[in-house]
C-alpha positions as CSV (number, residue, x, y, z in Angstrom):
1,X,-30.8,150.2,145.7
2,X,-30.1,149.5,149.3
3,X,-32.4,146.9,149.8
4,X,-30.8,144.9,147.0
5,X,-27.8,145.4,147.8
6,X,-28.2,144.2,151.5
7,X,-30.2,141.2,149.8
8,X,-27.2,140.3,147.7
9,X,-24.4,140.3,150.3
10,X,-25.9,139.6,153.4
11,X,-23.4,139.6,156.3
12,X,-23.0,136.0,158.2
13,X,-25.4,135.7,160.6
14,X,-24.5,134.1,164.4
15,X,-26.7,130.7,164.7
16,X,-29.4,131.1,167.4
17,X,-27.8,128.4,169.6
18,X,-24.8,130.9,170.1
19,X,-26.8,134.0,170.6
20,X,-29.0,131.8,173.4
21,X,-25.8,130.3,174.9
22,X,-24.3,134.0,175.3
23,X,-27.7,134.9,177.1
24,X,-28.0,132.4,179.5
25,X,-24.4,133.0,180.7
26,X,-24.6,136.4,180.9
27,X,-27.2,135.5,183.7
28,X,-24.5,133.5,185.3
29,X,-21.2,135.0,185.2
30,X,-19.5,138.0,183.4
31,X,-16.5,136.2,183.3
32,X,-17.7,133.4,181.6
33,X,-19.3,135.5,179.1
34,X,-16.3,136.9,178.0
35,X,-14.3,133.7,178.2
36,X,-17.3,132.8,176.1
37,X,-17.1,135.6,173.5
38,X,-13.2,135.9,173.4
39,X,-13.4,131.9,172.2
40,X,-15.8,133.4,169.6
41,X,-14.1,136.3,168.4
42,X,-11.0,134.0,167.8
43,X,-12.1,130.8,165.9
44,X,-12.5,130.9,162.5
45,X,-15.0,129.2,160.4
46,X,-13.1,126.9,157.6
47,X,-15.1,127.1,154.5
48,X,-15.1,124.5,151.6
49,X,-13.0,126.4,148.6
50,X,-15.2,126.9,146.0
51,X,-14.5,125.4,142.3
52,X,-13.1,129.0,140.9
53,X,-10.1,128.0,143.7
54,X,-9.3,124.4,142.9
55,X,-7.3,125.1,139.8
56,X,-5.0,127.4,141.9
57,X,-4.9,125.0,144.5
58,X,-4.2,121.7,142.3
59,X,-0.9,124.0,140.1
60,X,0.1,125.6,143.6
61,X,3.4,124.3,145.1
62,X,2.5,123.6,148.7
63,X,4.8,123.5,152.6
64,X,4.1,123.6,155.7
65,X,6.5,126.2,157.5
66,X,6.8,126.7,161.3
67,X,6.7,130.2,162.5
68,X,9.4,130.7,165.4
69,X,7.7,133.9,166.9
70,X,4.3,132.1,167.9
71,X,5.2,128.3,167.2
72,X,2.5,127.1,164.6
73,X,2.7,125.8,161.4
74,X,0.9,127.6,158.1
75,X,0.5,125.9,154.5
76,X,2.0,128.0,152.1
77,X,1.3,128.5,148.3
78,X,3.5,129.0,145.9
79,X,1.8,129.9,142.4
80,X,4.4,130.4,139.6
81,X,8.0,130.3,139.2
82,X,9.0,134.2,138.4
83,X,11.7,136.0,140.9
84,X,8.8,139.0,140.7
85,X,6.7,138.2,143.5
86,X,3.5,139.0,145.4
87,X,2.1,138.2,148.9
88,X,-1.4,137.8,148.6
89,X,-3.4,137.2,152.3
90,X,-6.4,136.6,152.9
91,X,-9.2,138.0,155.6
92,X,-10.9,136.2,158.1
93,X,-11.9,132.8,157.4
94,X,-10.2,132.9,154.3
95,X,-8.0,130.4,152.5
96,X,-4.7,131.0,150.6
97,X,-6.4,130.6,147.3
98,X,-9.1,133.1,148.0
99,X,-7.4,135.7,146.0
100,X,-7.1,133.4,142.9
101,X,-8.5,135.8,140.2
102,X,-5.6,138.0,141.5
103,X,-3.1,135.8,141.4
104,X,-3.9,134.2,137.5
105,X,-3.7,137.7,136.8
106,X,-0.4,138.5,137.9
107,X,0.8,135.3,136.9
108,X,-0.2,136.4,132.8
109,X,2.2,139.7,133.2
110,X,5.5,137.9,134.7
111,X,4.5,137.9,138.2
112,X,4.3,134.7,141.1
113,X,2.4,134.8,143.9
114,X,2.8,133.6,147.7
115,X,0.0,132.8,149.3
116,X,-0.5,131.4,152.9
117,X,-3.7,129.7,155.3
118,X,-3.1,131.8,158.6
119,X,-2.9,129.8,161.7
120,X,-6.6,127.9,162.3
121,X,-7.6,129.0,158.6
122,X,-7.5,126.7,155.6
123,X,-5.0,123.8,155.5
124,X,-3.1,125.4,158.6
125,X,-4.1,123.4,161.9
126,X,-5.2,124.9,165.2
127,X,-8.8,126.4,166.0
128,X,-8.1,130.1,166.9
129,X,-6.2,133.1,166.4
130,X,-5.8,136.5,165.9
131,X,-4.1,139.7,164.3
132,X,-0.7,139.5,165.5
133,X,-0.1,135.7,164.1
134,X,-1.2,136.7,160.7
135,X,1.5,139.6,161.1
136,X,3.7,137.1,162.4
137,X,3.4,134.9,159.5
138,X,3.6,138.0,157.0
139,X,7.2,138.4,158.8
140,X,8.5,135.4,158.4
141,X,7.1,134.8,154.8
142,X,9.6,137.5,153.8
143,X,12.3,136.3,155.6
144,X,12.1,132.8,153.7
145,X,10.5,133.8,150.6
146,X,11.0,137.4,149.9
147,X,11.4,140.0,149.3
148,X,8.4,140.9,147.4
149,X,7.6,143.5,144.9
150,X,4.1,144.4,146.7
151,X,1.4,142.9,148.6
152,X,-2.7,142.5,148.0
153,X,-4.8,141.8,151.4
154,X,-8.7,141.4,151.8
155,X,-10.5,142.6,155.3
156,X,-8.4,141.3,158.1
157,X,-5.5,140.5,155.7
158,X,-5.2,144.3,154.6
159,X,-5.2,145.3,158.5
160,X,-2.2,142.8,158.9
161,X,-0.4,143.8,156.1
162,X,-0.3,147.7,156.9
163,X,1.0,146.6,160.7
164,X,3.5,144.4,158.9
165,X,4.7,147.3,156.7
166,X,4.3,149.3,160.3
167,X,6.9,146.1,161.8
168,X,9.3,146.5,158.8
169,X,7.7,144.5,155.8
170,X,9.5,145.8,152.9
171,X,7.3,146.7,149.8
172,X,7.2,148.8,146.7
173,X,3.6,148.9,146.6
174,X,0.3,147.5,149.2
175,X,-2.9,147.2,147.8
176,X,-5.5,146.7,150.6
177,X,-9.5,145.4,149.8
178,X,-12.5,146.0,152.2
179,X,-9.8,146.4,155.3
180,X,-11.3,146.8,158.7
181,X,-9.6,150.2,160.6
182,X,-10.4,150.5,164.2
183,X,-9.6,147.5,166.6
184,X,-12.5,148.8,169.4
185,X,-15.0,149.1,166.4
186,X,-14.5,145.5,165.0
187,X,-15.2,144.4,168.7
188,X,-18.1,146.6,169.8
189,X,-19.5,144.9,166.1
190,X,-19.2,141.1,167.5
191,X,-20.7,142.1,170.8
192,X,-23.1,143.7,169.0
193,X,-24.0,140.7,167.0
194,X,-24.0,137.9,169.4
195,X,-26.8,140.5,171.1
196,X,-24.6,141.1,174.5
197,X,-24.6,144.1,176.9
198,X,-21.9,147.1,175.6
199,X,-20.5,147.0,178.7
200,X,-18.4,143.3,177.3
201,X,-17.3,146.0,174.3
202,X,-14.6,147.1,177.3
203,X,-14.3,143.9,178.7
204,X,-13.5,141.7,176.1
205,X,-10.9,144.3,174.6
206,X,-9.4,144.2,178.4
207,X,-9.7,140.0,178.3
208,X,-7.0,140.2,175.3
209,X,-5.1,143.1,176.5
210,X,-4.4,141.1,179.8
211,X,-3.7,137.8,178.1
212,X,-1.3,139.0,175.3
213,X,0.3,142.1,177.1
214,X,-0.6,144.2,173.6
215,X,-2.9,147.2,173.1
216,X,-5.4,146.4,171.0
217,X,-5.7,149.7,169.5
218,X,-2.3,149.9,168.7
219,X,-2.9,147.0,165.7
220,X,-6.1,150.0,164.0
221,X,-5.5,150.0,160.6
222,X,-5.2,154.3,160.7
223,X,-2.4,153.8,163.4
224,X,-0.5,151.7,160.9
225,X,-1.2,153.7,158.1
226,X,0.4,157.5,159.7
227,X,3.5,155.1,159.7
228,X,3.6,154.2,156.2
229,X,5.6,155.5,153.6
230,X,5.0,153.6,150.4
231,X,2.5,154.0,147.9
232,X,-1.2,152.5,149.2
233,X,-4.0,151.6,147.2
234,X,-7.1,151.3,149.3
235,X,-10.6,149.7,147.5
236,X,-13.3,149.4,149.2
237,X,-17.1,148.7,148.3
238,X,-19.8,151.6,149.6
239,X,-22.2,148.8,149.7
240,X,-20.0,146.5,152.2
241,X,-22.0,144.9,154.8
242,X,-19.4,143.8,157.2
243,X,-16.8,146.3,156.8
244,X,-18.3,149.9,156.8
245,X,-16.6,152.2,153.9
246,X,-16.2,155.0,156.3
247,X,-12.8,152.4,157.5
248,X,-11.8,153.0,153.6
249,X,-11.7,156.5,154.3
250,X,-10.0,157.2,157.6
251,X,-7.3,155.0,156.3
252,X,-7.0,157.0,153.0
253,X,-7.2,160.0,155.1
254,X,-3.7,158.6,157.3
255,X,-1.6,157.7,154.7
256,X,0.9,159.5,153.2
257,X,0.6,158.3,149.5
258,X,-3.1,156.4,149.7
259,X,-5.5,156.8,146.7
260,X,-9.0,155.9,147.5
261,X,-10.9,153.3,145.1
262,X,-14.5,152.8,145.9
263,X,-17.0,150.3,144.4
264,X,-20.6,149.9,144.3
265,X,-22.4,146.8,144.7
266,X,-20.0,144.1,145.1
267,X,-19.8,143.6,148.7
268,X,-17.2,142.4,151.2
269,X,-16.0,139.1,148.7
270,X,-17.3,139.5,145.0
271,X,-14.9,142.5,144.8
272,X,-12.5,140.1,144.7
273,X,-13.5,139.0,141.5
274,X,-14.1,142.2,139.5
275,X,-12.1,142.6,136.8
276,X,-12.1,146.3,137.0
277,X,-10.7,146.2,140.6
278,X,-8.2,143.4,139.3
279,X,-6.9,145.4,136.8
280,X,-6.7,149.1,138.7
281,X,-4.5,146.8,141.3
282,X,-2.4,145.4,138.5
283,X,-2.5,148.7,136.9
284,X,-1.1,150.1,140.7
285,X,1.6,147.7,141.6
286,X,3.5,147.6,137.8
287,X,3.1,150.9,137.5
């Protein structure tokens, strides 16, 4: 069962020019290697939407809206007209419609969504990024188009929507999918895969500590989480490739009122079309 599960939801794999390129400059220089890595770890890859995405896309509402707090415009969608809304964001090289099948759901029981490209991701311009502007967006969303009843986020988005909550974000209810947990983990995983010494695990952590004046581990999704109050619904797949399930449960096990849905077989993105985790969100946010 394993073996077709990895077959089915293979993790992205790092083209061998990159993994040669982080070789042969880790001959060189540390420095440039983690100048080199750190560029990595913070450009996205912009995917074509696929066709399940282009009605969405075509009936959305769109803007482009400056955030003050990191100066860098986002595209934002606006999917129905009802006063009961939901922020849906997106992971990692994402797209504002990713979480369409979520959003023509809620849209059917009285519900409109907002939805947004993070800087670098989508529509949005810019190359890199990280955390913090997706919580900086998140913040300012509400302050232009909230407040909103409750909040869906997939991998990266779920992380940045528990820190948001952590910053203020006011919700009823947050519903997070396949959400990474701790910040050193995530980065010992990409040093990992571009096949570089441990020691840059460290070093690239320091890189960005240095050149934002932030803590890295202070954005881990269980950090977050001891500081939440609200009701939490946490899905996760025990067959996800890219974010490991035990992140599911250390989150579960830090929240004061999180209840733990896992999944088999769908992987990191086709949960996000399962009707069964569709309708237990649904089922969690209205109820």
């Amino acid at each position: 069962m394993t073996k077709k599960a990895g077959k089915a939801h293979q993790t992205l794999k790092i083209p061998k020019i990159i993994l040669l390129t982080g070789t042969f400059l880790s001959f060189i220089s540390t420095k440039l290697t983690v100048l080199f890595a750190a560029r990595l770890f913070t450009t996205p890859i912009k995917h074509k939407a696929p066709k399940r995405e282009i009605e969405m896309d075509a009936k959305s509402k769109q803007q482009s809206i400056c955030i003050p707090s990191i100066d860098k415009e986002i595209v934002v969608y606006h999917f129905g007209e009802s006063q009961k809304k939901i922020l849906l964001v997106h992971g990692w090289s994402g797209r504002g419609t990713q979480l369409v099948k979520f959003a023509e759901a809620l849209l059917k029981i009285g519900y409109s969504t907002i939805s947004f490209d993070a800087p670098a991701h989508g529509k949005s311009r810019g190359s890199t990024t990280l955390m913090p502007e997706f919580i900086a967006s998140i913040m300012e969303l509400e302050k232009q188009f909230g407040p909103f009843e409750a909040a869906i986020g997939h991998s990266l988005g779920g992380m940045s929507l528990l820190n948001a909550v952590k910053q203020g974000l006011n919700l009823k209810k947050l519903v997070i999918i396949g959400s990474g947990d701790i910040v050193q983990d995530i980065i010992n995983d990409f040093v990992k895969k571009l096949e570089l010494d441990a020691k840059y695990n460290d070093l690239l952590r320091e890189h960005f500590e240095n050149k934002h004046q932030l803590l890295m581990d202070s954005f881990s999704g269980y950090h977050a989480a001891r500081q939440t109050d609200i009701p939490v619904l946490v899905i996760h797949d025990e067959n996800d490739l890219e974010v490991p399930v035990y992140c599911a449960h250390h989150i579960h096990e830090n929240l004061k009122r999180g209840e733990l849905l896992l999944t088999q077989n769908l992987g990191h993105r086709k949960i996000l079309g399962d009707t069964k985790v569709i309708a237990k969100s649904l089922n969690f946010i209205t109820s």
